[in-house]
C-alpha positions as a Markdown table, in Angstrom:
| # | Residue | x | y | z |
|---|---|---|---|---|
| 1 | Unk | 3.3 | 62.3 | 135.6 |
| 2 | Unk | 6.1 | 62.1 | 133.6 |
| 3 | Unk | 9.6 | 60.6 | 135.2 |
| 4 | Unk | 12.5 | 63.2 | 135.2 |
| 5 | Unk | 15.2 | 62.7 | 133.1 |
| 6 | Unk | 18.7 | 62.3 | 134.6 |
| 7 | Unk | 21.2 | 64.8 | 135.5 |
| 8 | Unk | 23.8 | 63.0 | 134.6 |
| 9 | Unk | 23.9 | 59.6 | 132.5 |
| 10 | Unk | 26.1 | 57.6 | 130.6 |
| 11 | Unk | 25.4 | 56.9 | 127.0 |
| 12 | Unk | 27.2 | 53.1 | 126.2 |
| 13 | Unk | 27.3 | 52.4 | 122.7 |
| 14 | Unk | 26.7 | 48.2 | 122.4 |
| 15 | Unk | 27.6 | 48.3 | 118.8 |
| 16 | Unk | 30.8 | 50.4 | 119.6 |
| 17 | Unk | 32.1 | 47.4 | 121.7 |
| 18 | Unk | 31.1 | 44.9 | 119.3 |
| 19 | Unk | 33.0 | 46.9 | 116.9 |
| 20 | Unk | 35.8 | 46.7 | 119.6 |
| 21 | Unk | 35.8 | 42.9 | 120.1 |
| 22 | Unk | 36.3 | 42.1 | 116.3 |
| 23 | Unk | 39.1 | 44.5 | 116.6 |
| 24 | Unk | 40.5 | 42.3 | 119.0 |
| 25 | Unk | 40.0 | 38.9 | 117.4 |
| 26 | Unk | 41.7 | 40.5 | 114.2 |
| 27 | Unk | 44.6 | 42.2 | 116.0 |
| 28 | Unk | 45.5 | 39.2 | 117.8 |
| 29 | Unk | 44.1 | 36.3 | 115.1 |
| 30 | Unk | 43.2 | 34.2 | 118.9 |
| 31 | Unk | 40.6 | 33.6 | 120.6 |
| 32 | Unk | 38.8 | 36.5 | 123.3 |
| 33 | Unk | 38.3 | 36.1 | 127.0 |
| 34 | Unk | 36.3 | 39.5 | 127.8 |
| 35 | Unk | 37.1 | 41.3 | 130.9 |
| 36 | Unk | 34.1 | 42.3 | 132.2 |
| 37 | Unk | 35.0 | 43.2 | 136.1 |
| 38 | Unk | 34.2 | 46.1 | 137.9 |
| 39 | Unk | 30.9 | 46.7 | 136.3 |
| 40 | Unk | 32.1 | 45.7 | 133.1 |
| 41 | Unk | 34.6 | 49.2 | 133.5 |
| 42 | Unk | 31.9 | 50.9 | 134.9 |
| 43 | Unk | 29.3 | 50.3 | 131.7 |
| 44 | Unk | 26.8 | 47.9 | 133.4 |
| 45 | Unk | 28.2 | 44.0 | 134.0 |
| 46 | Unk | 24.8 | 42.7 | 133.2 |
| 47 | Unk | 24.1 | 44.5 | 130.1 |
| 48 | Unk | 27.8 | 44.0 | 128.2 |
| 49 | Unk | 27.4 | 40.7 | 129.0 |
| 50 | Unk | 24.7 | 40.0 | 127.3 |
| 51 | Unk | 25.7 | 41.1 | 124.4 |
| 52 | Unk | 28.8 | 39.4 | 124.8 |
| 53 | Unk | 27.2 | 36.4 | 125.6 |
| 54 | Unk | 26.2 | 36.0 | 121.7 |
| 55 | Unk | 29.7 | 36.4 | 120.3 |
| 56 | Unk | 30.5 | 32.8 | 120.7 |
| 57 | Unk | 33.3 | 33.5 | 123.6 |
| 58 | Unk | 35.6 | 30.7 | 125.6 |
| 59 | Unk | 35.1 | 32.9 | 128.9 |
| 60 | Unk | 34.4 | 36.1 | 130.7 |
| 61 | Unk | 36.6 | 37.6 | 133.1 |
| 62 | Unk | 35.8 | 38.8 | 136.4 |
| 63 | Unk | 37.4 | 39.4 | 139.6 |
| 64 | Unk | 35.6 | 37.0 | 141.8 |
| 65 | Unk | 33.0 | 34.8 | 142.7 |
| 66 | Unk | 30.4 | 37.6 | 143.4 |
| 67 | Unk | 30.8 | 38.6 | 140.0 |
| 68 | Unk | 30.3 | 35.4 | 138.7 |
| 69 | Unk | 27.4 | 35.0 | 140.2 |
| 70 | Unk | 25.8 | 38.0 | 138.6 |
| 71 | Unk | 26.5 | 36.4 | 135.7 |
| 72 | Unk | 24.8 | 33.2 | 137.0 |
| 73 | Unk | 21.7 | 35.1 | 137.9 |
| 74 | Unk | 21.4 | 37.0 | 134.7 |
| 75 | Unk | 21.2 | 33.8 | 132.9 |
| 76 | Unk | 24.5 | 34.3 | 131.2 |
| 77 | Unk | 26.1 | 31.5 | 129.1 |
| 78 | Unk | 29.6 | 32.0 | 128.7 |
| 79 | Unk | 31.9 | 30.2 | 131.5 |
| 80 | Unk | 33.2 | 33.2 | 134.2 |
| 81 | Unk | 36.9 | 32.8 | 134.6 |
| 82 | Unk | 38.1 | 34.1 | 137.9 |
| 83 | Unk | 41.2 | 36.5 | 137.6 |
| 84 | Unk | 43.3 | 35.4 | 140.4 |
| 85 | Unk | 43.7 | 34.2 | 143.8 |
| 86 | Unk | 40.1 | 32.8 | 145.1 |
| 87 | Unk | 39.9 | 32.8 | 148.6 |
| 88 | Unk | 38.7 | 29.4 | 150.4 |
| 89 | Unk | 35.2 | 30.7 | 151.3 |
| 90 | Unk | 35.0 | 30.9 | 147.8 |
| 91 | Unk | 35.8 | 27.5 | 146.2 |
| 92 | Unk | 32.9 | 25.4 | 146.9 |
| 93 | Unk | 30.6 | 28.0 | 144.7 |
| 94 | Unk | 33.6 | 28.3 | 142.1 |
| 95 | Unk | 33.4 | 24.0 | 141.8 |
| 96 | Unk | 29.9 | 23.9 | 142.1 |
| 97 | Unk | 28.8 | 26.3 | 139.9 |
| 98 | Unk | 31.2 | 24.9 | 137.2 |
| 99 | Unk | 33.1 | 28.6 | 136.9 |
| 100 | Unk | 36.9 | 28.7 | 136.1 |
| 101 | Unk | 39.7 | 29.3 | 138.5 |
| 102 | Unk | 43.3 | 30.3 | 137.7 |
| 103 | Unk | 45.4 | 28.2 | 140.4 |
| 104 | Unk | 47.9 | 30.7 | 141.7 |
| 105 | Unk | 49.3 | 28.2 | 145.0 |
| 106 | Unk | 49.5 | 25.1 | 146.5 |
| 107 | Unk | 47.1 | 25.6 | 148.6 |
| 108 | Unk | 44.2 | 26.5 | 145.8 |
| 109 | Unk | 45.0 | 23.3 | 144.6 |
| 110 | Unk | 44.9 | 21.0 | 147.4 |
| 111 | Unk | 41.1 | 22.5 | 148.1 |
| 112 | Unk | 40.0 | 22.1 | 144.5 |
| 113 | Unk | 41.4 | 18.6 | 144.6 |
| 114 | Unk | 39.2 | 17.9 | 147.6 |
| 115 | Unk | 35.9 | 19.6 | 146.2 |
| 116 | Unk | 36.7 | 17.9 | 142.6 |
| 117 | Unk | 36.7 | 14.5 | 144.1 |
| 118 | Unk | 33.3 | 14.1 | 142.3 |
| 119 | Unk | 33.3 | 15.7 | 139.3 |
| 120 | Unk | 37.0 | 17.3 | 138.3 |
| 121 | Unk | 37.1 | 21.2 | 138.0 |
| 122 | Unk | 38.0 | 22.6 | 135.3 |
| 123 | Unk | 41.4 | 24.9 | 136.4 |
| 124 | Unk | 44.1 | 27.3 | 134.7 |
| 125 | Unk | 47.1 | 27.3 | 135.4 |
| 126 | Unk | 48.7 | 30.5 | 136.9 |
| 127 | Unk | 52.7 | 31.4 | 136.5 |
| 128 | Unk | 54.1 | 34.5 | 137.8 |
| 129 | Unk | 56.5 | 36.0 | 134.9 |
| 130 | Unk | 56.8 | 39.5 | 136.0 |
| 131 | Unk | 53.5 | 41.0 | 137.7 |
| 132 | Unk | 54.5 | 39.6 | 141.4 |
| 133 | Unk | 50.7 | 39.1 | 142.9 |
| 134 | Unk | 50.3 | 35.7 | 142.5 |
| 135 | Unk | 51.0 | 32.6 | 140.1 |
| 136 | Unk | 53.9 | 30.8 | 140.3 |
| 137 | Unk | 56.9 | 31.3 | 139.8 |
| 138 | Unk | 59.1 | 29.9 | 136.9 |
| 139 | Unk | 61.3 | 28.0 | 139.4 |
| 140 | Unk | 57.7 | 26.0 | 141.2 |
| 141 | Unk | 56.5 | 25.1 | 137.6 |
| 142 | Unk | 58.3 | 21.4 | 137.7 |
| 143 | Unk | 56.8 | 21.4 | 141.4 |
| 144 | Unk | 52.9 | 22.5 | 140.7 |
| 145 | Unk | 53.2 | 20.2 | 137.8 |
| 146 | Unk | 54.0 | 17.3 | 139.9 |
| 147 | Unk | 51.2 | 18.2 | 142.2 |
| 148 | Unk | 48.5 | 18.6 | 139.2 |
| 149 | Unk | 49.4 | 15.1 | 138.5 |
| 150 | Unk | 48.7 | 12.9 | 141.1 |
| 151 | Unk | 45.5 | 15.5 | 142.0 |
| 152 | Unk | 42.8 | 13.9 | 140.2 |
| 153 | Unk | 39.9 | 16.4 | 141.2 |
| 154 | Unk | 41.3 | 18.8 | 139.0 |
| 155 | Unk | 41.4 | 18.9 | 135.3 |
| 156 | Unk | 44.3 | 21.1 | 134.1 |
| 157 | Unk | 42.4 | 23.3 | 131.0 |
| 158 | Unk | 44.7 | 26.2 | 130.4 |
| 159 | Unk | 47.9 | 28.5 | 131.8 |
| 160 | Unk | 48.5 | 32.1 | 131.4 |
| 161 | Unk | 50.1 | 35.0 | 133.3 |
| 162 | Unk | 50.0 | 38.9 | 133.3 |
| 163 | Unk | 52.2 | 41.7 | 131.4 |
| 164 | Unk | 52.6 | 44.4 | 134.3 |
| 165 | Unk | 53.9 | 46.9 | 131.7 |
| 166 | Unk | 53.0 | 46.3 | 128.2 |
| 167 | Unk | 52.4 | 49.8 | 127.6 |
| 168 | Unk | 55.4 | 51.1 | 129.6 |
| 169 | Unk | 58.0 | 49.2 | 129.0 |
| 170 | Unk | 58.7 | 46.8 | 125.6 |
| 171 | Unk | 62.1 | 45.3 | 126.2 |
| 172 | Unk | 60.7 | 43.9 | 129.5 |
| 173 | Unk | 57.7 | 42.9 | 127.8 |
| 174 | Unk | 59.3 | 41.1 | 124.9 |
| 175 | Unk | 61.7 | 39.2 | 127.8 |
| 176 | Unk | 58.2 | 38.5 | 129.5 |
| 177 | Unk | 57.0 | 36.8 | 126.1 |
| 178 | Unk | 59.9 | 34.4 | 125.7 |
| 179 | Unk | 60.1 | 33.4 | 128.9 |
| 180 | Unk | 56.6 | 33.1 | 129.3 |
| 181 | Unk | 56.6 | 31.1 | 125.9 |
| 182 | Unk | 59.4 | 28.8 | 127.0 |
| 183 | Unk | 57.6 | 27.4 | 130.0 |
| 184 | Unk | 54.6 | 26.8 | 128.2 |
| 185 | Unk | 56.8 | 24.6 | 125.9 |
| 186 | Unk | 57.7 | 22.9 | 129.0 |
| 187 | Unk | 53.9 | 21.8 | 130.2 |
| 188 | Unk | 52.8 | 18.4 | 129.3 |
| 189 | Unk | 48.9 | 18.4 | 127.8 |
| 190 | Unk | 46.4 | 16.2 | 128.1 |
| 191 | Unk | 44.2 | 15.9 | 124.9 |
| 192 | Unk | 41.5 | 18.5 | 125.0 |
| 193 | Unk | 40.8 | 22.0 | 124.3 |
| 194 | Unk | 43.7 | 23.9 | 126.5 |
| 195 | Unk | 44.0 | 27.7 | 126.2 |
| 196 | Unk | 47.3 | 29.6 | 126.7 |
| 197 | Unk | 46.8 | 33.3 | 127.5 |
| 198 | Unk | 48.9 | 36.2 | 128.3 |
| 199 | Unk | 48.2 | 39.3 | 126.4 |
| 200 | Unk | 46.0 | 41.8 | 128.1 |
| 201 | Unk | 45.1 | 44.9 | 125.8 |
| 202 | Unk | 48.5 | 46.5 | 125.3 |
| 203 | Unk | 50.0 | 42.7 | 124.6 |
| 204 | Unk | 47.4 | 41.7 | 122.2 |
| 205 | Unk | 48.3 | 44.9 | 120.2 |
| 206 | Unk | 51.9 | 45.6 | 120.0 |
| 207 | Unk | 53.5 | 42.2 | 120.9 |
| 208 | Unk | 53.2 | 38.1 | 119.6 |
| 209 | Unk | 53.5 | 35.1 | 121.3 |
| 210 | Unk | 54.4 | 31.4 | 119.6 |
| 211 | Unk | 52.4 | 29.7 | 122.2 |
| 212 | Unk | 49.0 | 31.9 | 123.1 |
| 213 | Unk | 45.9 | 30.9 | 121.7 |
| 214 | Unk | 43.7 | 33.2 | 123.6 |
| 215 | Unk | 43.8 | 37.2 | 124.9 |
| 216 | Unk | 42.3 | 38.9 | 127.3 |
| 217 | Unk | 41.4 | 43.0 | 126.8 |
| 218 | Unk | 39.8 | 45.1 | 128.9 |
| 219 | Unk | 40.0 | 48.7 | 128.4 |
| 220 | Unk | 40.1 | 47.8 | 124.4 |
| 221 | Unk | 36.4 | 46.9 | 124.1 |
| 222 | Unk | 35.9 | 50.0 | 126.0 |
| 223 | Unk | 37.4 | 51.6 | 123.1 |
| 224 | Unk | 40.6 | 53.3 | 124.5 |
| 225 | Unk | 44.1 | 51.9 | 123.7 |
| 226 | Unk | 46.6 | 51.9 | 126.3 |
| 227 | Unk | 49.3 | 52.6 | 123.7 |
| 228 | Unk | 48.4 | 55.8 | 122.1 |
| 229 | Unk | 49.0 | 55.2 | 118.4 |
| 230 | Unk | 46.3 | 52.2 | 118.2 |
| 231 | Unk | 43.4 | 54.7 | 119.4 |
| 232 | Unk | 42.4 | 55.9 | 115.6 |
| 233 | Unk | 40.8 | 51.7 | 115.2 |
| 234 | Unk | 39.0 | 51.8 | 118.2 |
| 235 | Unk | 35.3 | 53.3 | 118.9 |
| 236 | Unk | 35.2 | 54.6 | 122.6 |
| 237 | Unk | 32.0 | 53.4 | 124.0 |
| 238 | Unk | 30.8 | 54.9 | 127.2 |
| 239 | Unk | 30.0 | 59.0 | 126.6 |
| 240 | Unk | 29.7 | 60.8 | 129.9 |
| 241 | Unk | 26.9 | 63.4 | 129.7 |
| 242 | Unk | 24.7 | 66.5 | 131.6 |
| 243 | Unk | 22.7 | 68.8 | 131.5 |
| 244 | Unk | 23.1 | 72.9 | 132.0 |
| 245 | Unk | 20.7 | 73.7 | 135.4 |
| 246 | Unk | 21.5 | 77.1 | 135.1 |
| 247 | Unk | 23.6 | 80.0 | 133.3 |
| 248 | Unk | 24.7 | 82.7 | 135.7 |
| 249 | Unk | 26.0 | 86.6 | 134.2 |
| 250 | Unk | 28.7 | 87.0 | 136.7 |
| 251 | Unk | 31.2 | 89.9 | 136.8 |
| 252 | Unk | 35.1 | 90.4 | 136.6 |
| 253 | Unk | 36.3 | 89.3 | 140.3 |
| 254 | Unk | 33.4 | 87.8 | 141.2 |
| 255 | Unk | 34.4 | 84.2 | 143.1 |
| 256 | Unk | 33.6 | 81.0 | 141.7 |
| 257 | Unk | 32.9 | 77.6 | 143.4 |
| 258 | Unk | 34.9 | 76.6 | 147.0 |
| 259 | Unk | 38.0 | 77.9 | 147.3 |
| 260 | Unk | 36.5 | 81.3 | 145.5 |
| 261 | Unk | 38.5 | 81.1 | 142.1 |
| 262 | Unk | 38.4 | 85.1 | 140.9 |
| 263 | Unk | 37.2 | 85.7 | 137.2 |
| 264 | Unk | 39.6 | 87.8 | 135.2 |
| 265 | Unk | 36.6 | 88.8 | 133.1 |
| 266 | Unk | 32.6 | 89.1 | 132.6 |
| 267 | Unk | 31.8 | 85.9 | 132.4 |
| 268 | Unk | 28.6 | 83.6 | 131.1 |
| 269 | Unk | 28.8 | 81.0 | 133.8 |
| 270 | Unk | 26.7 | 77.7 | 133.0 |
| 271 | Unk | 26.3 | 75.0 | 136.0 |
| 272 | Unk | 26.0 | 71.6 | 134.9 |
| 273 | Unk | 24.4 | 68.8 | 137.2 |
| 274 | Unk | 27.2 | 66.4 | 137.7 |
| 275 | Unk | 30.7 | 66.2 | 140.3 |
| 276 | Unk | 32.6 | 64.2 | 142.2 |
| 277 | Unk | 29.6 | 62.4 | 143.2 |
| 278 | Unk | 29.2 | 60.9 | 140.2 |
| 279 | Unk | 32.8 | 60.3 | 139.6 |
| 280 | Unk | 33.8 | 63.3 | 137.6 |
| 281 | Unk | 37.5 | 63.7 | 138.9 |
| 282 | Unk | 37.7 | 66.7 | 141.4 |
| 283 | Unk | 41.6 | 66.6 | 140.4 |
| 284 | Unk | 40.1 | 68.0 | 137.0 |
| 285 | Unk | 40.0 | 71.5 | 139.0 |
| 286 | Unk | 42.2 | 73.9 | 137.8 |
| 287 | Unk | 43.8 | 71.6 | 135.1 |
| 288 | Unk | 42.7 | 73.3 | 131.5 |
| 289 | Unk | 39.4 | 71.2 | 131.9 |
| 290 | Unk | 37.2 | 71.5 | 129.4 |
| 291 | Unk | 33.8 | 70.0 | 128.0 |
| 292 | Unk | 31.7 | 69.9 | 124.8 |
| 293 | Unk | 28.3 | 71.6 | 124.8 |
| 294 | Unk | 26.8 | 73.3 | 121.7 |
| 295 | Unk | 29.3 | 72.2 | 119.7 |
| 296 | Unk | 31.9 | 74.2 | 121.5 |
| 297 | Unk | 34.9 | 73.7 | 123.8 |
| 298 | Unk | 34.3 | 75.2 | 127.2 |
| 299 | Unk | 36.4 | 76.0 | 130.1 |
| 300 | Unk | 35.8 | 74.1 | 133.3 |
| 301 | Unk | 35.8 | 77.2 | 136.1 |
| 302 | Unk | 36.9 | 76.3 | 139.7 |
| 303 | Unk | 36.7 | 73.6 | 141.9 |
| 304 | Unk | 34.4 | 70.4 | 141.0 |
| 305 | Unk | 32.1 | 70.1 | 143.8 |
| 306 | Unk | 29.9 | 66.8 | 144.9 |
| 307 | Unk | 27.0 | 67.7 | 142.5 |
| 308 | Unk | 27.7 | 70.5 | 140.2 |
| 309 | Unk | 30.8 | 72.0 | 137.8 |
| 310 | Unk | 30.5 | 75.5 | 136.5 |
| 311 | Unk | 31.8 | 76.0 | 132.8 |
| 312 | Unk | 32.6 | 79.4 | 130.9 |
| 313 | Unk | 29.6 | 79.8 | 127.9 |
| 314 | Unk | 30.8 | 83.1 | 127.4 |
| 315 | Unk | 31.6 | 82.2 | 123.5 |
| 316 | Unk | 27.8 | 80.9 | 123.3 |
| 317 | Unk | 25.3 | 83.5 | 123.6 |
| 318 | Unk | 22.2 | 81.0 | 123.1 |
| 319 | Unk | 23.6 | 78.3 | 126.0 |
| 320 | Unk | 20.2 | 77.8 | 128.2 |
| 321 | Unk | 19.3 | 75.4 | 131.0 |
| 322 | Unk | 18.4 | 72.0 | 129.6 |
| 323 | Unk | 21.4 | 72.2 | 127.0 |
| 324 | Unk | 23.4 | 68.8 | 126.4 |
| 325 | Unk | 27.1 | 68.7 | 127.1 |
| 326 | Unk | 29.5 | 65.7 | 126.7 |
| 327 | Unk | 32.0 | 65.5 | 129.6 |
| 328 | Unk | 34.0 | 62.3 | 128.0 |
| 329 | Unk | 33.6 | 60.3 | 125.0 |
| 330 | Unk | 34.4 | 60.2 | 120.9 |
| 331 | Unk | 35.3 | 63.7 | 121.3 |
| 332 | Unk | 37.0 | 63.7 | 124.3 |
| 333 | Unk | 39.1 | 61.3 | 125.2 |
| 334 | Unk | 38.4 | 60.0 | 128.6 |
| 335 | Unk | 42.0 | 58.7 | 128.6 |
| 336 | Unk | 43.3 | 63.0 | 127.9 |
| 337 | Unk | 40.8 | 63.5 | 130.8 |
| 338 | Unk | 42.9 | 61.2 | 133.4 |
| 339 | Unk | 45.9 | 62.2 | 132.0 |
| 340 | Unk | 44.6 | 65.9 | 133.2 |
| 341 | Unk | 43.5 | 64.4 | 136.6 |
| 342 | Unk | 46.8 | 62.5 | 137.5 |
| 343 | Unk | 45.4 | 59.2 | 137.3 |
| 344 | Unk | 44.4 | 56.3 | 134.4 |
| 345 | Unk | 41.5 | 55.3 | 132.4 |
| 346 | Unk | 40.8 | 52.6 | 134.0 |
| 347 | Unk | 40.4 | 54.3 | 137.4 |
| 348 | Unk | 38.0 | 57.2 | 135.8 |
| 349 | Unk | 35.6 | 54.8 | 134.6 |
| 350 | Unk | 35.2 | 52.4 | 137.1 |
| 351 | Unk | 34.9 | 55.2 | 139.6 |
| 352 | Unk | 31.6 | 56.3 | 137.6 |
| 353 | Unk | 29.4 | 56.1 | 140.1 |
| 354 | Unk | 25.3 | 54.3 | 140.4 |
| 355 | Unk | 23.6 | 57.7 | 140.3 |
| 356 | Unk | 24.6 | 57.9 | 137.0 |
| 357 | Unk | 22.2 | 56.2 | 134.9 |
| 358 | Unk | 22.9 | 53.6 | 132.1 |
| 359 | Unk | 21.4 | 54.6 | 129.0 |
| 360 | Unk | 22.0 | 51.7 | 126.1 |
| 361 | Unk | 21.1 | 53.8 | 123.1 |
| 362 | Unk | 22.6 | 52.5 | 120.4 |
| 363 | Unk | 21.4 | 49.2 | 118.1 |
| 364 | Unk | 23.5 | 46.0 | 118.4 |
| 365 | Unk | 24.5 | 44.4 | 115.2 |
């Protein structure tokens, strides 16, 4: 017996990101922390990280300790860095494990003190120049620095901070640099590598620091830009995919999907086996929706439902059940697609839900 293929699936192409990455390094000339949170953006933590494990990379970023310890289990080389606040059931596996925190209050650094009494974790920094949810502020700096020093079970490897809107807003963003730039002038080093980070993906791409020697994209080595004109060098690399189940012949007036949307003409209907269960945006109803299949542009028709979308093959007489159609990907932006549903690129692709299988097609140079 053969296994069924997938409804729905998700094609991630490893050699896009790695495309992605050296995009990175050469936009920015510094060295990369990947983020690899939330799944990796929804492509499969464990898999983009083993690829990126290879590239010769200072860190990984993740959210938390569970993530770091996926990392840990897969056998994963490059040091996790943790991307904010840990909480104090945290710590012990943090210092343990030898993983990176990013000290964002005095409390985080009395408790790494204590567990570093041993051995001396390695720790960032944190400041607070604009994004308001932890770090400190430019007025505790003299204050934290102080504390650092007479904490010997912490070894002080790095600072950085976070640009809340690099993409929005660039006279902010430039006032975040130099200010950002200024009190990294201002901290003392010991000898040692020490890495100075700011730059997310819109930072690294539009803006320069005189102090950073490391960035940190995300949604980049997915292969969308956050700032529009910087798409055209960058390979997207997850493709959204289905299958037709069935095509339908349905008259002028007839209703289609919940909410019983009324056809203004004879219509070839084709139902495709993915929805909102799978993290297809039900805001995508009603919007102009449309998705590839046979090389076409086709109309999304009424509401998406959990399981199932209906599209318009009218224009495609030979559409038949089995037929391959690409919801997001190189030819359809899955940044135009959130635009349509109200919401952001990031949030469509980590919201890609475990039904939809992983397939890792492409070869990895």
């Amino acid at each position: 017996m053969t296994e069924s293929p997938p409804r729905a699936w998700a094609e991630i192409d490893l050699a896009a990101l790695q495309d992605n990455l050296r995009v990175a390094r050469e936009q920015s000339g510094q060295e990369v922390m990947a983020v690899i949170k939330a799944g990796a953006y929804g492509h499969g933590l464990k898999r983009v990280s083993q690829v990126l494990d290879r590239e010769n990379l200072p860190f990984l970023g993740v959210a938390n300790a569970g993530e770091a310890r996926q990392l840990f289990e897969a056998g994963i080389q490059t040091r996790p860095y943790i991307l904010g606040a840990t909480l104090p059931a945290e710590r012990e596996e943090i210092a343990t494990r030898g993983w990176t925190p990013c000290l964002c209050s005095f409390e985080e650094m009395a408790h790494f003190n204590q567990l570093g009494k041993i051995s001396p974790i390695e720790a960032h920094l944190a400041l607070d120049t604009g994004m308001g949810r932890g770090g400190f502020l430019p007025h505790q700096l003299g204050a934290a620095l102080e504390k650092l020093a007479t904490s010997p079970g912490i070894k002080l490897t790095g600072v950085g901070s976070h640009l809340p809107v690099a993409d929005e807003d660039p006279e902010f963003t430039r006032s975040q640099f130099a200010l950002f730039d200024s009190l990294v002038e201002s901290i003392p080093r010991a000898p040692g590598p020490f890495h100075v980070h700011l730059s997310n993906s819109a930072g690294l791409l539009a803006f320069k620091s005189r102090t950073t020697t490391m960035v940190r994209p995300g949604l980049l080595l997915y292969g969308l830009s956050p700032i529009t004109r910087y798409q055209e060098i960058l390979k997207p690399v997850m493709s959204l995919k289905s299958r037709v189940s069935v095509v339908n012949d349905l008259p002028k007036g007839h209703g289609v999907s919940y909410g019983r949307s009324l056809l203004t003409r004879d219509t070839k209907a084709a139902v495709l086996g993915l929805g909102y269960g799978d993290g297809y945006p039900r805001a995508l109803s009603g919007k102009g929706t449309q998705v590839l299949l046979n090389g076409a542009l086709c109309p999304l028709l009424g509401r998406v439902t959990m399981d199932q979308i209906i599209v318009d093959v009218t224009e495609l007489p030979d559409c038949q059940p089995g037929d391959e159609a690409e919801l997001f990907g190189p030819h359809l932006l899955v940044s135009d697609l959130a635009t349509k549903a109200g919401t952001i690129p990031w949030e469509v692709l980590t919201q890609i839900t475990p039904r939809v299988t992983r397939v890792y097609r492409c070869r990895v140079i």
